[in-house]
VOLUMZA-624443 format. One line per 2 residues: their letters; for each residue x, y, z of C-alpha. Coordinates in steps of 0.1 Angstrom, whole numbers, plus 5000, padded with zeros to 4 digits. Each point is the difference from the previous one (the first is absolute). Layout:
BEGIN
A = X Y Z | ...
! end
This chain:
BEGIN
XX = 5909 4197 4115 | 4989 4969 4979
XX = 4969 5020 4978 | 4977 4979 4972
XX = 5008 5008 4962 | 4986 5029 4985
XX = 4976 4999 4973 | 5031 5001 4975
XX = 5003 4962 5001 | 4981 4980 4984
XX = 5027 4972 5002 | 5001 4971 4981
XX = 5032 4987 5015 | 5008 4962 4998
XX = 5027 4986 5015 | 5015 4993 4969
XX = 5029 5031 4993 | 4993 5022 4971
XX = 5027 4990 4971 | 5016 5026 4972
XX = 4988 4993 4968 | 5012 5008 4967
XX = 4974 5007 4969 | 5013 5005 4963
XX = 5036 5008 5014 | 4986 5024 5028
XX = 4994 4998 5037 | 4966 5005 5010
XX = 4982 5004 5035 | 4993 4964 5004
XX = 4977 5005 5028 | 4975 5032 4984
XX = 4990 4993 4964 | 4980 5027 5002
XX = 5037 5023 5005 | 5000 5027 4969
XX = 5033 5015 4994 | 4999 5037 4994
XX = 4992 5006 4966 | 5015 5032 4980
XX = 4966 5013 4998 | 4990 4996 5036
XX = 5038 5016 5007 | 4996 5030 4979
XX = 4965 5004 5012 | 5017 5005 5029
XX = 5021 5027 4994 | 4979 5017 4984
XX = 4966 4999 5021 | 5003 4990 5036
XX = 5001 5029 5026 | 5035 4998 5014
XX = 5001 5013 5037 | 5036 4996 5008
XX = 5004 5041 5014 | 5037 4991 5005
XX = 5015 5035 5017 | 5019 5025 4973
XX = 5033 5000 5023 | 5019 4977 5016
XX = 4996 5016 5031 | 4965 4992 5006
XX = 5007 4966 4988 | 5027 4996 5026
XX = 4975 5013 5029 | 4976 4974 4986
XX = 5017 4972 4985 | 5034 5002 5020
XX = 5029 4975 4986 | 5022 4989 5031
XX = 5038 5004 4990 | 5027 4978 5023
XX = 5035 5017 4997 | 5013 4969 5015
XX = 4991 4972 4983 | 5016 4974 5021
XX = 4977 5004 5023 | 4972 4991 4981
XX = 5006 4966 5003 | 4993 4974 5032
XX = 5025 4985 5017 | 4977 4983 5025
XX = 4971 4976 4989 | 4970 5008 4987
XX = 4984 5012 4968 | 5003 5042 4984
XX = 4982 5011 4973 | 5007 5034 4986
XX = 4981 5013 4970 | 5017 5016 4976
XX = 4970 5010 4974 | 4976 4992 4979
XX = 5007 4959 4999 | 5035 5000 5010
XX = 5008 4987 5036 | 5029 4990 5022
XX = 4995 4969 5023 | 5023 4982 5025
XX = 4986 4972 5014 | 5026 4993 5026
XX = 5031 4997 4981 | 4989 4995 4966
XX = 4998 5031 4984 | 4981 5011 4966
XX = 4979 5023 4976 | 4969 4995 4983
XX = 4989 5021 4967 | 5033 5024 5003
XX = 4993 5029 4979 | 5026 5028 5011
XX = 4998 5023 4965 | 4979 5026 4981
XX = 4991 4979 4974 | 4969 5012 5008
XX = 4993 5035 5017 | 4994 4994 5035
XX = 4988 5024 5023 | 5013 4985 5029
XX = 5038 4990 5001 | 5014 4963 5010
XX = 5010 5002 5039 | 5031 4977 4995
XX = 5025 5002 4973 | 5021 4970 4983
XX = 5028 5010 5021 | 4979 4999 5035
XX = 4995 4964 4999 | 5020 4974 5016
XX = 5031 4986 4984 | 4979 4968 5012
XX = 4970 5002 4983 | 4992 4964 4990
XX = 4973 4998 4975 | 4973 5022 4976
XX = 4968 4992 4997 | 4984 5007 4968
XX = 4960 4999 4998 | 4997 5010 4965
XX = 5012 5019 4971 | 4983 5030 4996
XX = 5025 5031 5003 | 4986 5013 5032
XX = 5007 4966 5013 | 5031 4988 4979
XX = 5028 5033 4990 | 5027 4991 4978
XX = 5020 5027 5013 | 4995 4987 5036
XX = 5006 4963 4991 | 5030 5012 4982
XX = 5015 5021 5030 | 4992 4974 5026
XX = 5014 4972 4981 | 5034 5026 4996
XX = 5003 5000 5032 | 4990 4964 5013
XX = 5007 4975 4972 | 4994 4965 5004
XX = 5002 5006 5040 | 4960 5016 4994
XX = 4971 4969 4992 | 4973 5012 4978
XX = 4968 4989 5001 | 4974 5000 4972
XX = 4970 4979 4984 | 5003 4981 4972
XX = 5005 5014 4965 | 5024 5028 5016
XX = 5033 4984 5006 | 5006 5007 4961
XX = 5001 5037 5006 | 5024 4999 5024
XX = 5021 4980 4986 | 4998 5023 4972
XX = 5009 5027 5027 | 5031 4981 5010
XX = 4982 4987 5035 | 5013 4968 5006
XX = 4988 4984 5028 | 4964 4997 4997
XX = 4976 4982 5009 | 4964 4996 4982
XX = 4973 4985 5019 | 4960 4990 4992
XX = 4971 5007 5023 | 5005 4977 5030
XX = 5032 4991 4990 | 5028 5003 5032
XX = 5035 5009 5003 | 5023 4991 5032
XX = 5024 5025 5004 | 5025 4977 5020
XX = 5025 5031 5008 | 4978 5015 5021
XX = 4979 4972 5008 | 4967 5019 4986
XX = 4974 4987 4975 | 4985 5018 4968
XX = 4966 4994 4980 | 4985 5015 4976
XX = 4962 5007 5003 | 4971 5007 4976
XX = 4987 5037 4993 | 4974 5010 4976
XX = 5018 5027 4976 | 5019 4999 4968
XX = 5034 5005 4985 | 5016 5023 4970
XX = 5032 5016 4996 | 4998 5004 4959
XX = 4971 4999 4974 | 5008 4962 4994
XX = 5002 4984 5034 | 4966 5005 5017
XX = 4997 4975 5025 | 5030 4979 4990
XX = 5016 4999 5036 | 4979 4993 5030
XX = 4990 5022 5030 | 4995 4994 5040
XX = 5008 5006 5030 | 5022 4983 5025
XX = 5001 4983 5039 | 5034 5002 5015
XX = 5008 4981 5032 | 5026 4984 5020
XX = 4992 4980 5037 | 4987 5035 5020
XX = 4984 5022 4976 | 4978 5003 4970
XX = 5000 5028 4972 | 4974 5005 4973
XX = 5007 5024 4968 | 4967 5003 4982
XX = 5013 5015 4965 | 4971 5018 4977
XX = 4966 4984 5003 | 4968 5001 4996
XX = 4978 4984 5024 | 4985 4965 4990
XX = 4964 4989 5008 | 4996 4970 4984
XX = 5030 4983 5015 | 5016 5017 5026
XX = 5035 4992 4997 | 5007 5022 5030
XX = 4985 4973 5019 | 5018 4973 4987
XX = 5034 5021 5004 | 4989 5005 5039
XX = 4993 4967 5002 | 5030 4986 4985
XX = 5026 5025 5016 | 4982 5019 5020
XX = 4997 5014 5027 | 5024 5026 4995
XX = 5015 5021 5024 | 5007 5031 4972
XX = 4979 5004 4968 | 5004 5030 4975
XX = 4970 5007 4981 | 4994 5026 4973
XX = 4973 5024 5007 | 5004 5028 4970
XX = 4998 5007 4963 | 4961 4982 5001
XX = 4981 5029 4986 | 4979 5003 4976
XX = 4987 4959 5008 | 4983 4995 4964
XX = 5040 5001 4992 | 5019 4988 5035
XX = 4980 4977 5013 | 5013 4966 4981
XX = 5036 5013 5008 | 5003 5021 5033
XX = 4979 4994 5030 | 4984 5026 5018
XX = 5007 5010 5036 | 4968 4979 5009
XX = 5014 4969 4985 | 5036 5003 5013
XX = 4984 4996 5037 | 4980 4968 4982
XX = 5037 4989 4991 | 5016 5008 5039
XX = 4971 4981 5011 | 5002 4968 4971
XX = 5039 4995 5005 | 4992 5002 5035
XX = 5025 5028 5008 | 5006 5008 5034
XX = 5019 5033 4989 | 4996 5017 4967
XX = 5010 5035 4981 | 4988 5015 4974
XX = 5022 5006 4968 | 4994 5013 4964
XX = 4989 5031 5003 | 5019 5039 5007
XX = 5024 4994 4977 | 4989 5000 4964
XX = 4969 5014 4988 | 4986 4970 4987
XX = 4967 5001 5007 | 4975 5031 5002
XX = 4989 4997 5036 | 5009 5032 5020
XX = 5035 4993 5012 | 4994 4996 5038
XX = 4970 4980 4995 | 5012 4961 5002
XX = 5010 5006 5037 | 4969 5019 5008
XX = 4981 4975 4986 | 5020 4969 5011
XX = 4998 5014 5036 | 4962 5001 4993
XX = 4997 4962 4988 | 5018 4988 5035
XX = 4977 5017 5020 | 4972 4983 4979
XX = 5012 4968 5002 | 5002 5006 5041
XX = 5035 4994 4999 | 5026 5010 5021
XX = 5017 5033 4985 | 5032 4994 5002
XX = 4999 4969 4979 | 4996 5016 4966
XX = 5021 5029 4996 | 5021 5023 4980
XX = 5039 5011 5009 | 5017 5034 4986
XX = 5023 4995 4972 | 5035 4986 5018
XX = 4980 4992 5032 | 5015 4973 5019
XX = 4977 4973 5012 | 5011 4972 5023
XX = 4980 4971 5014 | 5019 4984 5024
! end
C-alpha cells in the first residue's frame, strides 16, 4: 500500500547524489553538518546515568523459549538450488544471502569477541564451499571480527571477494586478505562471475577501530542486484532529515525486492539517535528505498543499546501498522530462519 511520508522527513533531496567527503584527513557525513560524533563525555554519561531496561532472562533457558536460535544439522540444505533469493539471519548484523546463485555474507561476526547473549545460527563451516563474496559495511568490531575475517579467509582464500569502503583495504591487507575491493559511496562493482552488480551506498554513522583512526575509512550500506532481483543491506545509521539519502538510494536502485534494516541498540536517543535509527525510522527507510520486502536486523544479539530486549520488534510491528502498511512487509525472522522470495 503506497502511504505519504511521515512527519520524519523533512527532505531536502536534489537529484544531485550525496558525495563522501573528507575534512582534515577524516571522513565526514557530507550530507548532515549538523552530525556530532559521540563524544567521551556524552559516552560515559551514558554508562553511568541512563536507565538501562534490557531484563535479558538469568538462564539460557528462558532465553531459548524467547529468543530461540534455529540450528540446521545439515547444512547443505541451506542453500537453493532453484531460483530465487534466501536470506537467513545469523545475528546481530551478520546475514547470509543468495540471490539466485551468487552467494554471500554481509557484517560476518561468528566470535565472542564481545559477550553475546544470543549465539550465531551458522558456523564458518556451515557455509557453502561456494560462497562468492563478503560484504563489509564498516569497521566497528560488532561489524568487522578479526577472528572471523581470519577463519573465513583460512578457509576460502582468494576464491572469497571482499567488500569494503574506502580507507579499509589497508587492514586487510594487513590481515593477509588479498582480494579486495574498496569502493566510495555510489561507486559500482560488476561481479562478471556471477553476472551480479555491487554499490556501495551512503549511511550516516562513523568509523573507529583504534584511538588514532576515527573516521579514517568510510561507512555505508550496499544495493546488490543482478537482471531478477534487488537486495538492500542498510549497515548502521541514523536516519537523515535534511537529505534523505534513503530516497536517493530507492531512487537510484530501488525498488528492492529484499531490504535488511536495523531496528535495535537506539536507546537512550540523546546518545543513538545520530548513529542507530529507531524502529520508527527503519519503516521511514522500507518505505524511502522503496522496499517491497524488508526484515529487521540489529537487535537480539548484543546488548548494545538499553531498550528492553524484545522491544524493537514490538515496536517495529507497531510503526507498520501506523504507517497502514501491509504487515507482512516489515518483519523480523528467528535467528537461522530461512526466508525465500521466490
Amino acid at each position: 500500500m503506497a502511504v505519504a511520508a511521515t512527519a520524519l522527513t523533512t527532505d531536502t533531496t536534489s537529484d544531485e547524489l550525496v558525495k563522501s567527503r573528507i575534512e582534515n584527513g577524516r571522513y565526514v557525513n557530507s550530507f548532515n553538518p549538523e552530525f556530532k560524533f559521540p563524544s567521551p563525555a556524552l559516552t560515559l554519561k551514558w554508562i553511568l546515568f541512563a536507565p538501562d531496561n534490557k531484563r535479558l532472562p538469568s538462564t539460557i533457558q528462558e532465553l531459548d523459549k524467547m529468543l530461540p536460535v534455529i540450528q540446521h544439522e545439515k547444512p547443505n540444505e541451506l542453500y537453493r538450488i532453484t531460483p530465487g533469493l534466501r536470506f537467513i539471519w545469523i545475528g546481530h548484523a551478520s546475514c547470509f544471502i543468495q540471490m539466485n546463485n551468487f552467494r554471500f555474507l554481509v557484517d560476518p561476526v561468528f566470535s565472542e569477541r564481545r559477550k553475546r547473549f544470543r549465539p550465531p545460527a551458522l558456523s564458518i563451516n556451515d557455509l557453502p564451499d561456494d560462497l562468492d563474496a563478503i560484504l563489509i559495511s564498516h569497521n566497528h568490531f560488532d561489524h568487522l571480527d578479526y577472528p572471523s575475517v581470519r577463519s573465513l579467509n583460512e578457509r576460502y582464500g582468494e576464491r572469497l571477494t571482499w567488500f569494503c569502503g574506502r580507507g579499509s583495504r589497508q587492514w586487510f591487507l594487513d590481515s593477509q586478505v588479498e582480494n579486495v575491493v574498496e569502493l566510495d559511496w555510489w561507486e559500482e562493482h560488476h561481479f562478471p562471475k556471477k553476472q551480479v552488480n555491487i554499490s556501495f551506498c551512503p549511511a550516516q554513522h562513523w568509523s573507529r577501530r583504534t584511538p588514532f583512526d576515527l573516521n579514517k575509512s568510510l561507512w555505508g550500506g550496499y544495493a546488490v542486484w543482478d537482471a531478477t532481483h534487488r537486495f538492500y543491506f542498510a549497515g548502521d545509521t541514523g536516519y537523515t532529515h535534511n537529505i534523505s539519502i534513503f530516497r536517493q538510494i530507492g531512487k537510484k536502485y530501488g525498488p528492492f525486492d529484499l531490504s535488511a534494516i536495523p531496528i535495535g541498540a537506539y536507546e537512550p536517543r540523546w546518545m543513538m539517535e545520530a548513529q542507530h535509527v529507531s524502529p520508527d525510522e527503519a519503516v521511514q527507510i522500507h518505505m524511502d528505498v522503496q522496499s517491497k520486502k524488508s526484515i529487521g536486523i540489529h537487535w537480539g544479539t548484543w546488548a548494545s543499546g538499553n531498550e528492553y530486549f524484545l522491544e524493537p520488534p514490538e515496536k517495529l510491528s507497531q510503526a507498520v501498522k501506523n504507517n497502514q502498511l501491509d504487515p507482512s512487509s516489515f518483519i523480523v525472522v528467528k535467528h537461522g530462519e530461512i526466508f525465500d522470495l521466490p
